[in-house]
N, C-alpha and C positions, 0 to 999 in steps of 0.2 A: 319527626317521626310521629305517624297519626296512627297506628296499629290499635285498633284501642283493647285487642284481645291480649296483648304484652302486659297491660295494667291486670287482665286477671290469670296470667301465666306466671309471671311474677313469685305473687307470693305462692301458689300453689307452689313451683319449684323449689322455692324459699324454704316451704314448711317442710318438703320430704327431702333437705338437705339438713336442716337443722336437727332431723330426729337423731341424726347419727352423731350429733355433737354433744358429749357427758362431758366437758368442761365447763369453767367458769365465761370461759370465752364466747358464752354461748349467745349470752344477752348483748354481746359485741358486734357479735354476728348479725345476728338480727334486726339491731337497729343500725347497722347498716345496711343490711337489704332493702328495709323497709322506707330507710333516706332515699332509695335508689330509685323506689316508686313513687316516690314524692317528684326525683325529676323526672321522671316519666312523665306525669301529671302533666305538668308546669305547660309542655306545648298545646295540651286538648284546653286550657285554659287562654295561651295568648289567642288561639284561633279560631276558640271559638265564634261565632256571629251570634247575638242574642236573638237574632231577627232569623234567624235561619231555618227555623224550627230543630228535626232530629239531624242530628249529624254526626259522622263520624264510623257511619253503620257497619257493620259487619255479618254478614248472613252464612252458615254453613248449613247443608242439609243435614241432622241427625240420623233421623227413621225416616225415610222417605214413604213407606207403605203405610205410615199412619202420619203422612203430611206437619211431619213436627221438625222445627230448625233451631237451630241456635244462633239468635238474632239477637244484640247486640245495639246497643246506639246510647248517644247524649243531646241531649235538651235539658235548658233552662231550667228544668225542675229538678232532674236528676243532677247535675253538673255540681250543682253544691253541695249534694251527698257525698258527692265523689272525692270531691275536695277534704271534706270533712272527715272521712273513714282517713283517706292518705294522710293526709293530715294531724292525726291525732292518733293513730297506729304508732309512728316515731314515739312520740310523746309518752306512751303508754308503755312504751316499753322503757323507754328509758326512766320510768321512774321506778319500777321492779327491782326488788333485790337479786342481783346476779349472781350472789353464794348462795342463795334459796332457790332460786329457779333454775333448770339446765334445761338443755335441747327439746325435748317435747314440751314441754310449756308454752317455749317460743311458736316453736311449730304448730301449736293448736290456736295459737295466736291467729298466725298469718294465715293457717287453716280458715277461720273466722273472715279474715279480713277478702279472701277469695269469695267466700258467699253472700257476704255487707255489699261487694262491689257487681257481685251478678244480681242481686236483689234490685241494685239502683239503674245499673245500663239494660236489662233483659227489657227486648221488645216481644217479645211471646210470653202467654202464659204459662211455658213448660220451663224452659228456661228458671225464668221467673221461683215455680214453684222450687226447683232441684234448689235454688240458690237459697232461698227461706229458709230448707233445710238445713241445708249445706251449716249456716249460720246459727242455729240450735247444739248440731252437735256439741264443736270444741269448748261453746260457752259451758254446758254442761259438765263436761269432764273438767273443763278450769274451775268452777266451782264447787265441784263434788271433792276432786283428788285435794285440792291446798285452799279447798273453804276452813272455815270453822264450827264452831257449836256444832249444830246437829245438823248437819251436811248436805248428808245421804237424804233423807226424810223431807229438806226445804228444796233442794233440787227436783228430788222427783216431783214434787210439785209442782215447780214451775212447769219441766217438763212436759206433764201432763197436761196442764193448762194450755201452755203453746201448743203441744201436738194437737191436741184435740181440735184446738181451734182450726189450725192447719187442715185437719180433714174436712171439716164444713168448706173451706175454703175450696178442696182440690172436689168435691164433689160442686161446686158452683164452676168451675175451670170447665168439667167433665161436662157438663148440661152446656154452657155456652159453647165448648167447641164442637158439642150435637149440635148446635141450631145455626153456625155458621155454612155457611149453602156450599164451600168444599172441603167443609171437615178441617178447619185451622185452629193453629194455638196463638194465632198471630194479633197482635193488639190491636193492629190496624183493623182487624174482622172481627174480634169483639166489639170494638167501639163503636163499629160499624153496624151493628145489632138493631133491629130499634125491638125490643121488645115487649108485651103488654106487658099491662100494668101489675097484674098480676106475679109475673114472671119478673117483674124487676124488684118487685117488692120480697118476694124471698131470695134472690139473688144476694139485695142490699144486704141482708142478714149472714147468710151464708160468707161474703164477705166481711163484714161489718167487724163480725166474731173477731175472728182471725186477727185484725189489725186491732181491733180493742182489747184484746189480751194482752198483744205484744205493748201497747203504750203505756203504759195501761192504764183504760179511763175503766173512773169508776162503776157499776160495782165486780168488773174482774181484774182488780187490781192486788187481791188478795196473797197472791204470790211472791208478791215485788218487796214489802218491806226487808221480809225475814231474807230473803234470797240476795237481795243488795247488801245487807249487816254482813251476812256470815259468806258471805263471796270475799277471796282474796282482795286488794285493792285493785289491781289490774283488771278483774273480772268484773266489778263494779264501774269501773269504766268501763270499761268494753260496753257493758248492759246500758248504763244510763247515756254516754254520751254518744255513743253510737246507734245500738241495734234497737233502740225504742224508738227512732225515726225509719225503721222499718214500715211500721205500721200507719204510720201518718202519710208515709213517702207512698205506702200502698192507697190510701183514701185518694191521694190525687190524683195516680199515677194509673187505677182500676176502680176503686169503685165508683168515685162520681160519673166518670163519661160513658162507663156501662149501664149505670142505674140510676139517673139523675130521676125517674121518677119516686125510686124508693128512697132515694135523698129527702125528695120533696117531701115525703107521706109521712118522714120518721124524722126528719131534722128537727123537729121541735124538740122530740123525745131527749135524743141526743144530747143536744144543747144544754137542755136540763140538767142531765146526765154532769157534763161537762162542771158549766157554774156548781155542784152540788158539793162536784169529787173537789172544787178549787177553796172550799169554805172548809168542808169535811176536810180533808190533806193539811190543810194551812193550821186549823187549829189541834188536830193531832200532831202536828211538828213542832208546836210551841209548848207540847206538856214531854216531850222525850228529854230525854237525861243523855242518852247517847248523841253523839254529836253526828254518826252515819246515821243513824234514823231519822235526824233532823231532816237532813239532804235529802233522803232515802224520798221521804215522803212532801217535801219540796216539788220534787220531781214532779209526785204525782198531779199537785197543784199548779205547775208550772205547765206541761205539757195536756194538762187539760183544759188550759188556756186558747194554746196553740190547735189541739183541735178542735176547739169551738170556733175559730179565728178561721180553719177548713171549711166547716158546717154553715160559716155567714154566708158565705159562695158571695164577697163582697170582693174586688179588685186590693181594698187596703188589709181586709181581713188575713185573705188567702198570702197575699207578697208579708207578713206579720210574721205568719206559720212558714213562709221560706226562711226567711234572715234568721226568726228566731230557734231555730230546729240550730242553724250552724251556732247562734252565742248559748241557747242550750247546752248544745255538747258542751263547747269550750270551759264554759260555769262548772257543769256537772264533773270535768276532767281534771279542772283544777282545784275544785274546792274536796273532791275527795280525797287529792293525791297531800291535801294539807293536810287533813284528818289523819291521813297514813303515815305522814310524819310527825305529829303529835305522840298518834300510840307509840313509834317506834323508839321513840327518846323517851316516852316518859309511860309506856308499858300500860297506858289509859285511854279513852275516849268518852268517859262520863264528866258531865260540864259539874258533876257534885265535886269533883277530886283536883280537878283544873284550875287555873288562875294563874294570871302575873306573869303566862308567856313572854308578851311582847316586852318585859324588862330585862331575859334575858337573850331575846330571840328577834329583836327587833326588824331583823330583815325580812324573815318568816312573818311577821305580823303586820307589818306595811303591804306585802302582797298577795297575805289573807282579805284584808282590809280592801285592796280594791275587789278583789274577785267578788266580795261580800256584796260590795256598791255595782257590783254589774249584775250579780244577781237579781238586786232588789231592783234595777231598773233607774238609777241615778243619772242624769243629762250628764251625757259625754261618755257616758260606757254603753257596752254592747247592746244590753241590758234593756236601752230606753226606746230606741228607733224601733226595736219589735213590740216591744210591749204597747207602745204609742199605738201603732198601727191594728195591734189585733183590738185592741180597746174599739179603736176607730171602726174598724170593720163588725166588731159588734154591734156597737151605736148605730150602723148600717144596714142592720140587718130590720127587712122588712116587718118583721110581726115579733113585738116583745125586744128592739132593741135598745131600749132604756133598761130595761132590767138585765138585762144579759151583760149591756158596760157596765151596770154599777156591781152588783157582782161579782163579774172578770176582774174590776178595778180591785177587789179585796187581793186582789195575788199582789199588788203593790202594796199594800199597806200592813195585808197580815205579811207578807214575806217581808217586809223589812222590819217588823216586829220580832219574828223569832229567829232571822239571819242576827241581824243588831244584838240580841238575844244569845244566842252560838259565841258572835266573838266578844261581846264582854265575858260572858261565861269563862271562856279558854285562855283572852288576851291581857284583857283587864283584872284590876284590882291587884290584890295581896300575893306574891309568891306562895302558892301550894306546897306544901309536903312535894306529893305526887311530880308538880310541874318544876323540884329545884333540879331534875337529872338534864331537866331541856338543852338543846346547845343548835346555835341559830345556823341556818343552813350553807350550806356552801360547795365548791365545786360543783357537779351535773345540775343542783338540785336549784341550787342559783338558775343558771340558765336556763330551767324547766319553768323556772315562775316565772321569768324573765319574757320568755315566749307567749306564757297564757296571760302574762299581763299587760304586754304589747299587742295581744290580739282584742282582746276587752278596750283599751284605749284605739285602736285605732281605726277598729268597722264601729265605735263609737264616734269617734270623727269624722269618718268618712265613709257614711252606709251605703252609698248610693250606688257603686260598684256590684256589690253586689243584689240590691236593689234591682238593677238594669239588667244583672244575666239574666234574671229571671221573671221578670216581669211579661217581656212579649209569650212565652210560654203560658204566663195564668192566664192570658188576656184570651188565648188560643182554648186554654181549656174552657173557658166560660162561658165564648161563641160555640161553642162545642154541646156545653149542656144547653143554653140557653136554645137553641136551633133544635133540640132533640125533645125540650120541655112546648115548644108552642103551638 
């Protein structure tokens, strides 16, 4: 079955079945639906061709009088998105408490998870945009309705951040699909642009915004701590291992081959930008007391990695910021859902009150402990082949690439400084007060680590898989800007 519009019918149906479900059965429900699109998946992935380019298309006319369709497709770039959203959708949920959460919850889940997947396959700009949205809503409502602290007040913020950006964006959609010669949303007629210099140069901004919000490189990053802290744990998934490779997925996927000359003109800026938030991030992660704000702001160091690894417009750089967007999620899903189980046993998350876990929770701390080491980038986890490569593709990078690796390199060194930092704090030493209610994990909770620690070991053994989807794809993007740049 190649349908590839069944992957975003799916959960749409998914969500407005689940809204009617007020039992506990709810969170049952839903991760089996969401297992369901998992084998959905599974055929667009044996059959795929990496060499193929787009595949898999699907075209319907929407508004025919304003030449807009819903157009559909997979390539190399998107395909590991895809994977990743289905992928860690199950996941996510099954680590949710299912006497806390009922039917809308789920639903605003899978809600979610139908705009993640029209964001990655849309070959049109309209498309495209409806899905961006799509994907704001639910997150919203998940962390406004069963956030914490002060809710209302860090949601709307983020909110605003995103929307806002979003508009600069649909007003840069709006201009390009005026200067396309029959009025299209189509990527292909974008891309196909060549426009001055001028015109690409606010372009690049116009988009830039938009996708620098959602990652978010510094400095509009501003939203992302408090908003990751006081999000449910599910929602904090959702945010970091997901919907922030929105923004990155968007750099590759629109703005380089629309505007490789405002790439050109502002990539240094960027860059800067990037190295600054990965120093800045790293050492405010290492003065936090809470253990999600470590993460939180991890993040923001990690992923400004990876878009500087975009920006090198290097072959090693660019394939660095593929692999590493999928052991990102994976990190980001696993090491919060530990976090979620620390507070829930022991009603904490400051590393002041913590201690002496791993003596009574041994299991739990063995597969904190690798997550910790794929994080940091340790040979043979997920961790090191990205990290390797965007280092490399900085190093690459034509003007200032010695200083951009050594820098970049500090996300190896401050990140295993205040991860190593995290789990002595929580694992090690003396039994806390606070840490004697702990009790070591077991049933679902086993097999949830089991999964995210089998996936850290084994795209760390054997990266090259996915390496290879995606590889004839950058190579395609790069002949693409390079051809548009000379």
């Amino acid at each position: 079955m190649d349908n590839l519009f069944s992957l975003l019918l799916l959960p749409l149906l998914s969500a407005i079945a689940l809204v009617f479900v007020r039992s506990d059965r709810a969170k049952w429900v839903a991760l089996l639906l969401s297992l369901f699109n998992v084998g959905l998946t599974l055929p667009f992935l044996l059959r795929f061709d990496p060499q193929g380019g787009i595949q898999f298309e699907q075209l319907w006319v929407w508004m025919e009088r304003l030449n807009v369709n819903f157009h559909i497709g997979l390539d190399g770039i998107s395909l590991p998105l895809v994977l990743l959203t289905n992928g860690l959708i199950p996941v996510i949920i099954a680590t949710t408490d299912g006497k806390r959460f009922k039917g809308n919850f789920y639903a605003l889940v899978l809600f979610m998870q139908l705009g993640l997947l029209l964001v990655f396959t849309a070959l049109d700009a309209f498309s495209f945009y409806v899905g961006w949205e799509i994907a704001l809503i639910p997150i919203y409502f998940i962390c406004a309705l069963w956030g914490s602290g002060d809710r209302v007040a860090t949601n709307l913020k983020f909110f605003i951040y995103t929307f806002a950006g979003s508009i600069f964006m649909l007003i840069g959609i709006i201009y390009l699909y005026q200067q396309t010669p029959v009025r299209s949303f189509e990527w292909t007629a974008f891309t196909a642009l060549n426009l001055p210099d001028t015109a690409q140069h606010w372009i690049f901004w116009a988009f830039f915004l938009a996708f620098a919000i959602k990652i978010p490189i510094i400095p509009f990053h501003t939203w992302q701590p408090n908003t990751y802290v006081q999000a449910p744990a599910a929602g904090t998934m959702l945010l970091s291992g997901i919907m922030l490779k929105m923004g990155i997925y968007g750099l590759l996927r629109w703005l380089l081959p629309i505007a490789p000359l405002g790439v050109f003109e502002y990539g240094t800026l960027v860059m800067i930008l990037c190295v600054v938030g990965i120093v800045y991030a790293s050492l405010i992660a290492f003065r936090q007391d809470d253990a999600k704000r470590v993460i939180a702001y991890s993040s923001i160091a990690h992923v400004g990695l990876i878009a500087g690894g975009v920006f090198s417009l290097t072959i090693d750089g660019m394939q660095g910021a593929m692999i590493q967007m999928v052991n990102h999620g994976i990190s980001a899903v696993g090491l919060f859902f530990v976090i979620d189980l620390i507070e829930r046993h022991t009603g904490s998350r400051s590393l002041s009150t913590l201690g002496g876990l791993a003596s009574r929770a041994p299991k739990l701390a063995i597969a904190f402990l690798i997550l910790v080491m794929g994080a940091v980038g340790l040979p043979l986890t997920h961790g090191f082949i990205g990290e390797f490569l965007l280092l490399k593709g900085l190093f690459g990078t034509a003007e200032y690439g010695w200083w951009y690796a050594i820098f970049g390199g500090l996300t190896l060194i401050l990140g295993a400084v205040y991860m190593l930092r995290l789990f002595q704090k929580t694992m090690l030493g003396e039994l806390s007060e606070q840490s004697s209610t702990i009790k070591d994990v077991k049933s679902i909770d086993v097999v949830i680590l089991a999964v995210l620690v089998l996936f850290v070991i084994v795209i760390g053994v054997l990266p090259n898989y996915l390496l290879q989807l995606s590889e004839p794809s950058i190579q395609n993007l790069l002949q693409q800007i390079s051809f548009k740049t000379a």
